[in-house]
C-alpha positions in Angstrom: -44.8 11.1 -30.0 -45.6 7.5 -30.8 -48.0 5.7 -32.0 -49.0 3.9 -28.7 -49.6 7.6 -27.5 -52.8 8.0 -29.8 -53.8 4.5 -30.5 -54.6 1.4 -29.1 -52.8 -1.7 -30.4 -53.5 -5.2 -29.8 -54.4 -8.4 -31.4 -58.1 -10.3 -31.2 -59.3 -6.3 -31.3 -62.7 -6.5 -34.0 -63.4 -2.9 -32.8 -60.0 -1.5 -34.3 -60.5 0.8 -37.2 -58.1 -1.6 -39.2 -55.6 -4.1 -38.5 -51.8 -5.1 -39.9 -51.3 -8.8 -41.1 -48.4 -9.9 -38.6 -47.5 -13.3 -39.5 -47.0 -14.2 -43.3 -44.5 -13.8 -46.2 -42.4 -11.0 -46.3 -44.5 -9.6 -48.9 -47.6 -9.5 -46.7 -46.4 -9.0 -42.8 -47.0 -5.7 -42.1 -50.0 -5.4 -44.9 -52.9 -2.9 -43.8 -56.1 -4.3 -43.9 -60.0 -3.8 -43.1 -60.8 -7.4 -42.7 -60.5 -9.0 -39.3 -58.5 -11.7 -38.4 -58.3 -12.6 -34.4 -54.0 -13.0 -35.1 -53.6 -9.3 -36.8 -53.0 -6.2 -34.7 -55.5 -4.0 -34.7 -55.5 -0.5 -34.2 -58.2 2.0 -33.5 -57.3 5.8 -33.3 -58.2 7.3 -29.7 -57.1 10.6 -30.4 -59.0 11.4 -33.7 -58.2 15.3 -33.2 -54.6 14.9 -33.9 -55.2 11.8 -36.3 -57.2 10.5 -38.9 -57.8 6.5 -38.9 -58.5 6.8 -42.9 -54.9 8.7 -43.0 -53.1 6.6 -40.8 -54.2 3.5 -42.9 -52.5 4.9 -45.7 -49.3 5.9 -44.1 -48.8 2.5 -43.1 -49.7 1.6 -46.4 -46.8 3.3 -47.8 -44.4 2.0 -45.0 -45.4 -1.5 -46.1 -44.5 -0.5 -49.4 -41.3 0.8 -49.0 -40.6 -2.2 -46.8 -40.4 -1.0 -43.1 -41.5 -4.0 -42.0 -39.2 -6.4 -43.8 -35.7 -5.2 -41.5 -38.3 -5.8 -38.2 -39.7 -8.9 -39.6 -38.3 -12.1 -37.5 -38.6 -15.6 -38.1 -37.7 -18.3 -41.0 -37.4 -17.1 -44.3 -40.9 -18.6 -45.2 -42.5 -17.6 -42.3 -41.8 -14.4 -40.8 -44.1 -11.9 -38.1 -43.8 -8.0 -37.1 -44.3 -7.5 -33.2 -47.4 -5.5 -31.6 -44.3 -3.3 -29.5 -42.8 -2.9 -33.3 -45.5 -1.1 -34.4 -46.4 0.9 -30.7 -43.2 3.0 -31.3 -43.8 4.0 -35.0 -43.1 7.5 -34.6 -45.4 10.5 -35.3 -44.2 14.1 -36.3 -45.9 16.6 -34.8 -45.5 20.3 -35.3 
């Protein structure tokens, strides 16, 4: 299963749950946030039986920290941005 299959994912979305900074430093692309921004992808969980939005936050919390986003990240060195179908076919394990 993937992401797209539970979520909805698009940028200018303020009714998302949270949203993913997609254009900065490498430090930042990728970042989970709660503040809006029209440019960051937003995602709101549709399928909240199977999945958590709080949990999901942190998840891609911890893929930004283990830098998931920085091999998908294209652009200069300066300047760099994560696709909305990049984070559509995160994978989810289900049991």
């Amino acid at each position: 299963m993937k992401l797209n299959d539970v979520a909805t994912i698009k940028t200018n979305f303020p009714e998302a749950d949270f949203w993913l900074v997609c254009r900065g430093s490498l430090k930042t692309c990728g970042q989970p946030t709660y503040q809006f921004n029209p440019e960051h992808i937003g995602i709101r969980v549709e399928r909240t039986d199977i999945l958590l939005s709080s949990y999901l936050f942190y998840c891609l919390e911890y893929l930004h920290s283990q830098g998931r986003w920085e091999a998908l990240a294209g652009g200069s060195l300066a300047l760099v941005n994560i696709r909305i179908s990049d984070v559509k076919s995160i994978g989810l394990k289900t049991r």
